[in-house]
N, C-alpha and C positions, 0 to 999 in steps of 0.2 A: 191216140185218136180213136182206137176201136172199142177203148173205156168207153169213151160218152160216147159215141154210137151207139153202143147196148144202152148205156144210161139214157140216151135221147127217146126211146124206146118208151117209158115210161113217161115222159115230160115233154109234152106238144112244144114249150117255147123253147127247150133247148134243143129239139130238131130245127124249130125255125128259122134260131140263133147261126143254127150247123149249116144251113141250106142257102141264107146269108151270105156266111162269112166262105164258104165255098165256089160261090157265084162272083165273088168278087176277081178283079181281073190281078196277074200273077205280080205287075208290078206296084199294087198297090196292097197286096198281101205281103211283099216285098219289105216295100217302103214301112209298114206296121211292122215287120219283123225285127228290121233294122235299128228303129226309133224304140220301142219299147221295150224289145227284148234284148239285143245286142246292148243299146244305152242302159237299160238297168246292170249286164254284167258290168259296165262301162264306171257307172254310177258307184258300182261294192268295192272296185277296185280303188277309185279315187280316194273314197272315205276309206281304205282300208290302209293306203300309204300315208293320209294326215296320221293316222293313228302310232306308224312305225315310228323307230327310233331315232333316223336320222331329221324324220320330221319332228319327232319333241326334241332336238338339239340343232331346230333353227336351218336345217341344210336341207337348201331347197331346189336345189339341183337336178335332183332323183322324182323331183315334181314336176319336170317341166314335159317328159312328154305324153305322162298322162294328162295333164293339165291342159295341154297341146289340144288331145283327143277328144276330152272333155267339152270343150269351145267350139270343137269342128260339129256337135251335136246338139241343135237348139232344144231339142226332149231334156237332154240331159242337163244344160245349163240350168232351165225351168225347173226342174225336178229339183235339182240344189239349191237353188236361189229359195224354191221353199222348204227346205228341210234345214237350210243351214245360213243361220242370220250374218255371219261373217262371210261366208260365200258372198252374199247376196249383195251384200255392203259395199263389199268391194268388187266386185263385181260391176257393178253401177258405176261405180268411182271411175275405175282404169277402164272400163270399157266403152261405155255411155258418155259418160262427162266426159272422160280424156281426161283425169284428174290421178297423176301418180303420186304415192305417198314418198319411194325412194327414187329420187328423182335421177339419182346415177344409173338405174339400171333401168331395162328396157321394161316396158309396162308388162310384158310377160311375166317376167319374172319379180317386180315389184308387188303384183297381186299375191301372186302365190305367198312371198315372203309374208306381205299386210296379212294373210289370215293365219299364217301359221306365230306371227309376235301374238297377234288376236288369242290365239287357242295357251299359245304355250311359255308367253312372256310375263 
């Protein structure tokens, strides 16, 4: 923060920016924190266990309570739903519609499965 303060020194809109986002009250500094900055580690984590091993051999188990967390953060669903077309897809499907693809298992876990046949089947 004492970066751009010096920085802001030079540059009237990012003191403005600074004077702004300072003025705002602590729980909605809060709320910005949470959603953007916690949901983005949220976000590298999720894409980072589609990518592990047990997720390229189909075991989707070790997905669920990220996946869990994932859902409990509407930044983060949005954020996926556009960076990732099989998120999105099904996403829609089990969540929206109410449309499961494995009908024996609970829509939790049929999502997760749907994108990971999607990625790696």
């Amino acid at each position: 923060m004492d970066t751009l303060i010096e920085r802001s020194k030079n540059n009237a809109e990012l003191t403005k920016t600074l004077a702004l986002v300072n003025a705002l009250p602590d729980d909605i500094m809060r709320k910005i924190y949470e959603d953007y900055f916690e949901g983005k580690e949220l976000c590298d984590e999720f894409l980072q266990r589609l990518k592990c091993e047990d997720s390229q051999r189909l075991r989707y188990m070790k997905m669920i309570d990220i996946t869990e967390r994932v859902l409990d953060h509407p930044c983060v669903v949005e954020y996926l739903c556009k960076k990732s077309k099989p998120f999105r897809y099904y996403y829609k499907e089990h969540f929206i519609l109410h449309k499961k693809h494995f009908v024996l298992l609970p829509p939790l876990q049929s999502f997760i499965l749907c994108i990971l046949m999607t990625l790696y089947h």
